[in-house]
C-alpha positions as CSV (number, residue, x, y, z in Angstrom):
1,X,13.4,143.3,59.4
2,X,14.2,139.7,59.0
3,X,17.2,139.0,56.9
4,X,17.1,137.4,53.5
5,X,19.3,134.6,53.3
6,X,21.8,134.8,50.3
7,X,23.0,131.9,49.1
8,X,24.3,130.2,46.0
9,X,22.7,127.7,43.8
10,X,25.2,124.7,45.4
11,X,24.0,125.8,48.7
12,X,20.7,125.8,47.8
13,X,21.4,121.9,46.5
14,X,22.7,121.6,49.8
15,X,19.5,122.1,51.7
16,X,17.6,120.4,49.3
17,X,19.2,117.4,50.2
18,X,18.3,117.9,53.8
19,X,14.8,119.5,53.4
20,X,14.5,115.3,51.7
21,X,15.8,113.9,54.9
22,X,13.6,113.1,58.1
23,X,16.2,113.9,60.9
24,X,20.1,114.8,60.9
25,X,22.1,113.0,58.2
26,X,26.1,111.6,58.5
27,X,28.2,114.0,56.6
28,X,29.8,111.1,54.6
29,X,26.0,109.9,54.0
30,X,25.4,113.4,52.6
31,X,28.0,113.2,50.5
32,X,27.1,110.1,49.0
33,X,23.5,111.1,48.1
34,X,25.4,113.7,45.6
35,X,28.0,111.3,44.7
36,X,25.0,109.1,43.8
37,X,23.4,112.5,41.6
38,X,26.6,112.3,39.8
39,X,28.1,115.4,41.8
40,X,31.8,115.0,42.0
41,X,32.9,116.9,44.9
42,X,35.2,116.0,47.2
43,X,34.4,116.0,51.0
44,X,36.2,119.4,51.8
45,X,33.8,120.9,49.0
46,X,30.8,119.5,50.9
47,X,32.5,120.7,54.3
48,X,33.0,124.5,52.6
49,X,29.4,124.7,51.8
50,X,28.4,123.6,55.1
51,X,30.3,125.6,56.6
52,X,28.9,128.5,54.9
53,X,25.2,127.5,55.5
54,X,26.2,127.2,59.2
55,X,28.0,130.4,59.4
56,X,24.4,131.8,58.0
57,X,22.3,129.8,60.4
58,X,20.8,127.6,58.2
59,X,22.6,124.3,59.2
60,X,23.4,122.9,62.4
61,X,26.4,120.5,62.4
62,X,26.7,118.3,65.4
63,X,29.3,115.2,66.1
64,X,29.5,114.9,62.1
65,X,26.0,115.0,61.9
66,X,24.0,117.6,60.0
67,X,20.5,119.0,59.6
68,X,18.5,121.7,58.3
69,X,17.6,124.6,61.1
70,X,14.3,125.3,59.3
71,X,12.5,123.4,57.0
72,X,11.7,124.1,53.3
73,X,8.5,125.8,54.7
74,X,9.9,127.9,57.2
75,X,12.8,129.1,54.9
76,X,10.9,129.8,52.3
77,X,8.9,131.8,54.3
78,X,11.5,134.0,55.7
79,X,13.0,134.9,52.3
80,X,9.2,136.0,51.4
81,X,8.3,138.0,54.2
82,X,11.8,139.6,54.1
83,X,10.6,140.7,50.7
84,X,8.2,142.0,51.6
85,X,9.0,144.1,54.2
86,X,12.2,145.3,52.4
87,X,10.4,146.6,49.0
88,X,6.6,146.8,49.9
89,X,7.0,148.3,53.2
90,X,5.8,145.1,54.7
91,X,2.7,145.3,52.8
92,X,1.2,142.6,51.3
93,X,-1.2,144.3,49.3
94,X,2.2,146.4,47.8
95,X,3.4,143.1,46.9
96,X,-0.1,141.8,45.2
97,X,-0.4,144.4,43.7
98,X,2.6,145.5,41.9
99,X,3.0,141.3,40.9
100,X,-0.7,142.3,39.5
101,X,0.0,145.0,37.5
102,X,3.2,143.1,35.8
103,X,1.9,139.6,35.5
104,X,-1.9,138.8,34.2
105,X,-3.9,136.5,37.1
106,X,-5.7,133.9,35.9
107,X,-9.6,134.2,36.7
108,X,-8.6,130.6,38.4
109,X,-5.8,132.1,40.3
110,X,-7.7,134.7,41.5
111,X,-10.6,132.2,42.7
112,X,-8.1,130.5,44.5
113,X,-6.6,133.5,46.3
114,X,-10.4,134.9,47.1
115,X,-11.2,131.2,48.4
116,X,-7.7,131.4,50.7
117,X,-7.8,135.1,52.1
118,X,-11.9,134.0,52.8
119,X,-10.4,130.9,54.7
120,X,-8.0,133.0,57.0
């Protein structure tokens, strides 16, 4: 099973700050793009957080440059299929379903998903 990555919402605004960037980003530039969101932390709070994403594999920290390991895509991904396979026994029809039986599908919704599993 892959793992689920747990982490907290300032993580999370973390990596959406590098999911926005192109390529690796200064430290002190990343710090700045929060300073200029109106985030006041200081650069040992930005260093914690991280330090915690790296620790999870999530960020790669290189001669005080920084970058996200996977992209927004790929992460999202991961946290899905790890889902998945942890409480529908890797089924995605176990998934569908039981998101069917507790949440209506629009007739457009389920057009769209027809059209997409006919496409793959």
């Amino acid at each position: 099973m892959e793992k689920i990555f747990s982490i907290s919402e300032a993580e999370l605004e973390v990596m959406e700050k590098l999911w926005e960037q192109e390529d690796s980003i200064k430290q002190s530039q990343l710090l700045a793009l929060f300073e200029a969101d109106g985030k006041e932390w200081k650069r040992q709070t930005l260093n914690t957080f991280l330090s915690r994403l790296e620790n999870k594999g999530l960020v790669k920290r290189e001669n005080r440059m920084v970058k996200a390991v996977y992209d927004r895509e790929e992460y999202n991904f991961m946290q899905m299929k790890a889902a998945v396979d942890h409480m529908y026994e890797g089924k995605l029809s176990n998934f569908v379903a039981a998101f069917v039986k507790k949440n209506a599908v629009s007739e457009s919704d389920a057009k769209e998903l027809r059209r997409i599993l006919e496409d793959n």
